[in-house]
DOTORKOL-468046 format. One record per residue (C-alpha): x, y, z negated. Coordinates in steps of 0.001 Angstrom, whole numbers, always signed. Each point is the difference from the previous one (the first is absolute). Layout:
residues N
+---------+---------+---------+
:      xx :      yy :      zz :
+---------+---------+---------+
:       X :       Y :       Z :
...
+---------+---------+---------+
***
This chain:
residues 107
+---------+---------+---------+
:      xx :      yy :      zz :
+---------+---------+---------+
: +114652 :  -61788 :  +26946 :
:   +1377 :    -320 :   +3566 :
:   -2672 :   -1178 :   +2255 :
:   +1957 :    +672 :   +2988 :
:   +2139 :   -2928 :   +2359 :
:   +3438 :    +732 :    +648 :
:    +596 :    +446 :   +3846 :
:   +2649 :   -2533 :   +1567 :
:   +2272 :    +603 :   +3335 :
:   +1349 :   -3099 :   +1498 :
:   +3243 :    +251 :   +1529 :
:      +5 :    +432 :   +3738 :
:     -57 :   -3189 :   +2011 :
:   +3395 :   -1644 :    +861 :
:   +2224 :   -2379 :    +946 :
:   +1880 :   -2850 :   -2484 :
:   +1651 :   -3326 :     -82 :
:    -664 :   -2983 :   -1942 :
:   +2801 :   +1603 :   -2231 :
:    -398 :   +3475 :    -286 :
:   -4772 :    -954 :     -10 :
:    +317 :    +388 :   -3991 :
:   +2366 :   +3118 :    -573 :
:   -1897 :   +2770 :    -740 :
:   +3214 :   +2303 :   +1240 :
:    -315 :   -1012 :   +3758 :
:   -4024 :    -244 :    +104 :
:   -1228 :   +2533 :   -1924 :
:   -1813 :    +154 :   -3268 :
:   -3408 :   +1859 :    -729 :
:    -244 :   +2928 :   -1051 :
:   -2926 :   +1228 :   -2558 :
:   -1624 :   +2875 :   -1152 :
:   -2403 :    +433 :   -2710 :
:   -1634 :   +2987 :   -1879 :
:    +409 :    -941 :   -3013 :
:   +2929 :   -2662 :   -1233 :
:   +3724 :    +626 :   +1040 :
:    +501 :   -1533 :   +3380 :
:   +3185 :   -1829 :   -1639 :
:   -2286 :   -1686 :   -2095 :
:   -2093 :   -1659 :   +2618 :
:   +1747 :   -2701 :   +1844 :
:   -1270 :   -1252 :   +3029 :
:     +87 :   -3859 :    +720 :
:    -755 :   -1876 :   +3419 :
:    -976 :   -3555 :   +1713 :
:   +1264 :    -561 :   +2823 :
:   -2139 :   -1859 :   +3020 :
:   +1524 :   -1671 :   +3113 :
:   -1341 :     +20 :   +3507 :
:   +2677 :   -1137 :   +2360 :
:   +2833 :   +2532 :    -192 :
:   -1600 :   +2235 :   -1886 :
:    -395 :    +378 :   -3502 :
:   -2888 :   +1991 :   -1092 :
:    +858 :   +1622 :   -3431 :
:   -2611 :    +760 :   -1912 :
:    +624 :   +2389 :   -2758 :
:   -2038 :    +699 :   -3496 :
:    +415 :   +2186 :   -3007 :
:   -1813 :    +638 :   -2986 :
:    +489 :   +3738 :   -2651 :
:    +453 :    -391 :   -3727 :
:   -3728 :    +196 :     -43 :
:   -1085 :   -2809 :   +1881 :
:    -776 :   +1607 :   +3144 :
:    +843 :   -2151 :   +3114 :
:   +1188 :   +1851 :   +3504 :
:   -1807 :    -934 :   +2865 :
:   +2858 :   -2235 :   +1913 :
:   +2367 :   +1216 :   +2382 :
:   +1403 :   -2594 :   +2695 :
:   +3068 :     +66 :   +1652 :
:   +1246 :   -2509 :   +3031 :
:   +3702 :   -1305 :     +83 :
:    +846 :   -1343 :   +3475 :
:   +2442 :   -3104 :   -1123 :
:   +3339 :    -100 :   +2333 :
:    +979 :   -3745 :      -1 :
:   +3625 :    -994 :    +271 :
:    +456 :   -1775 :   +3568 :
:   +1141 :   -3625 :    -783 :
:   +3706 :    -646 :    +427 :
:    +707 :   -2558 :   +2885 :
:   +3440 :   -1641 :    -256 :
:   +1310 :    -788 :   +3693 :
:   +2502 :   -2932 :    +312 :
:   +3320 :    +846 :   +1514 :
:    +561 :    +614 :   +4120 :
:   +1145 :   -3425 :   +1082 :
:    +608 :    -726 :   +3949 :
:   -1497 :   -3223 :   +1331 :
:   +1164 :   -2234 :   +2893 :
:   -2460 :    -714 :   +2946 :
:   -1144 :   -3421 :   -1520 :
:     +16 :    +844 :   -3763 :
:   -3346 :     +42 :   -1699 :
:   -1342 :   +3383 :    -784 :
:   -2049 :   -1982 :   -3057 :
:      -6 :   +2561 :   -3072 :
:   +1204 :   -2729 :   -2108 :
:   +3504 :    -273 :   +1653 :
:    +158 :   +3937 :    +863 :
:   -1330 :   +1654 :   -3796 :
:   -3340 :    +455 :   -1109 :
:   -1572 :   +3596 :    +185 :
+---------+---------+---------+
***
């Protein structure tokens, strides 16, 4: 009976959005090993922890026999999006005229 843990690789540590944080194409997906069962067999899952930007992925696996791989982490610096900002039009002012946003546009 196989006694033995498989061994898990995280993928190396990079960079997502809030779009791409999930696909396993752009991040990376573990790799494992194991002595005994057919690596194709043994599918690695993960949970995934924030702190700030960063997403610490934790990954865990488990062989046909029950035997769980010591975790393997991997960090995913999140790129945000900047925010859009919608500028109102160019508009030219006479000396007096109020400069009050709501007669010029709102930013």
């Amino acid at each position: 009976e196989d006694q033995k843990a498989p061994f898990l690789k995280a993928p190396q540590h990079t960079n997502a959005t809030c779009d791409t944080l999930r696909d396993t194409d752009v991040v990376g997906f573990a790799e494992v090993m194991d002595d005994c069962d057919e690596a194709e067999f043994i599918k690695p899952t993960f949970t995934d922890t924030e702190a700030g930007c960063v997403v610490i992925r934790t990954w865990t696996s488990k062989d046909l026999c029950g035997n769980t791989a010591e975790p393997a982490t991997q960090n995913i610096s999140l790129q945000l999006d900047p925010p859009a900002v919608q500028v109102p039009p160019n508009q030219e002012l006479r000396c007096n005229q109020s400069t009050d946003p709501s007669g010029t546009g709102y930013l």
